[in-house]
C-alpha positions in Angstrom: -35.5 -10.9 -42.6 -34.2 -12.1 -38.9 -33.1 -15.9 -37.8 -34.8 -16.2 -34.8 -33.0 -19.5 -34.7 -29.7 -17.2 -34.6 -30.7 -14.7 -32.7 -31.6 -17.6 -30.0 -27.8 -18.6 -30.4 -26.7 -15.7 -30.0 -28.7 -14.5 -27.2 -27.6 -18.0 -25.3 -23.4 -17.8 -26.1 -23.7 -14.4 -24.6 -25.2 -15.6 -21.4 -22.7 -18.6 -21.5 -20.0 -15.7 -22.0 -21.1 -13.5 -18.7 -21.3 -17.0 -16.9 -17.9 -17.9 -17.9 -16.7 -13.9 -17.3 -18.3 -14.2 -13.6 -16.5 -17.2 -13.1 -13.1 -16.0 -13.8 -13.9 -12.8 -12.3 -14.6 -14.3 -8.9 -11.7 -17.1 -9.2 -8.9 -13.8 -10.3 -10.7 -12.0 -7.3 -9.7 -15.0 -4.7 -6.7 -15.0 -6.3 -5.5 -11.4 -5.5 -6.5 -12.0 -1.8 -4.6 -15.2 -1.4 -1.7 -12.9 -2.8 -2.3 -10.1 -0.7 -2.4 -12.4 2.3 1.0 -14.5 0.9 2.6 -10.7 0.5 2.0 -10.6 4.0 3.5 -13.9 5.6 6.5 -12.9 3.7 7.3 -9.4 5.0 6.0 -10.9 8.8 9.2 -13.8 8.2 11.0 -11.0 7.3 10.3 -9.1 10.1 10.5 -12.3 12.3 14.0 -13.2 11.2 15.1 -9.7 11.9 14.1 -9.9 15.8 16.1 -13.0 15.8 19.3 -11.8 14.7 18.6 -8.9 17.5 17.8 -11.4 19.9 20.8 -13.5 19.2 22.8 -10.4 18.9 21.5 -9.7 22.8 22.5 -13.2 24.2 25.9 -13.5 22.4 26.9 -9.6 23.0 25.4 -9.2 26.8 26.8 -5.8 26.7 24.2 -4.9 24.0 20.8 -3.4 24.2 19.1 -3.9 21.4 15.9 -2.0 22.1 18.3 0.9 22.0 16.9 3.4 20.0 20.4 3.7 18.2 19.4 1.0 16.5 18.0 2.1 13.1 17.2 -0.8 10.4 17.2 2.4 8.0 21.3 2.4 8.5 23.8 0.5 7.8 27.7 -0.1 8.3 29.7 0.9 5.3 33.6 0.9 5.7 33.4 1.0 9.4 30.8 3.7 9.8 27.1 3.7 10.3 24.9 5.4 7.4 21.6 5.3 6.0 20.6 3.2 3.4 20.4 6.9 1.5 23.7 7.7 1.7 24.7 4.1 1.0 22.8 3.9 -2.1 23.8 7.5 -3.5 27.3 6.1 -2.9 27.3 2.9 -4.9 25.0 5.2 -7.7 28.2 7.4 -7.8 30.8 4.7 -8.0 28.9 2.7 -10.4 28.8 5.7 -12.9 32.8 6.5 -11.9 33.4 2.8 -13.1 30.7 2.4 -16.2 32.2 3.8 -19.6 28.8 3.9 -21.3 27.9 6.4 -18.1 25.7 9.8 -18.9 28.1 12.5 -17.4 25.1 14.2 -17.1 23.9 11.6 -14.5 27.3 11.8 -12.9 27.3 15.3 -12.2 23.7 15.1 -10.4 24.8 12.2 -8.3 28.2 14.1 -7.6 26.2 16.9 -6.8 23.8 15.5 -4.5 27.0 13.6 -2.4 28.9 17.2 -1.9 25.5 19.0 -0.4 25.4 16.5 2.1 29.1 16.2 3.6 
């Protein structure tokens, strides 16, 4: 034999439950945009700052165009040469493994490998 009384209080904390779930559901929801939008301001400052530096690099080097298409943020100056961040990181990937003693020579030998192929 059924409660009815129970099944009542059931019935009711389940609706309370889907209530409370909306709720969160909705508040998570406005939360992932106000991220999104935060992720956004942060690369734009990013971004901002960088035209700066060009800018002040412009006015303090006249000589210099910085809308020169030799400009590449994707490179970078490394021992007096310009390189791409690709290089640069495979590099340092290398030299870390030369100088760790816990190093897989396994790893070594890829990264070794992947530095001669491209001089």
């Amino acid at each position: 034999m059924r409660c009815p009384k129970s099944e009542k209080k059931l019935k009711r904390r389940i609706i309370d439950l889907e209530a409370d779930y909306d709720q969160l559901k909705e508040k998570h929801d406005d939360l992932k945009t106000k991220l999104e939008d935060l992720r956004g301001c942060i690369i734009q400052e990013h971004i901002n700052g960088f035209q700066k530096g060009l800018r002040q690099t412009t006015y303090f080097h006249k000589d210099i165009d910085a809308s020169d298409s030799k400009f590449d943020v994707n490179k970078d100056v490394v021992d007096g040469q310009l390189i791409s961040e690709a290089e640069t990181s495979l590099e340092e990937e290398a030299e870390k493994m030369a100088v760790d003693p816990d190093a897989n020579t396994d790893e070594a030998v890829v990264v070794e490998d992947v530095i001669e192929r491209k001089t």
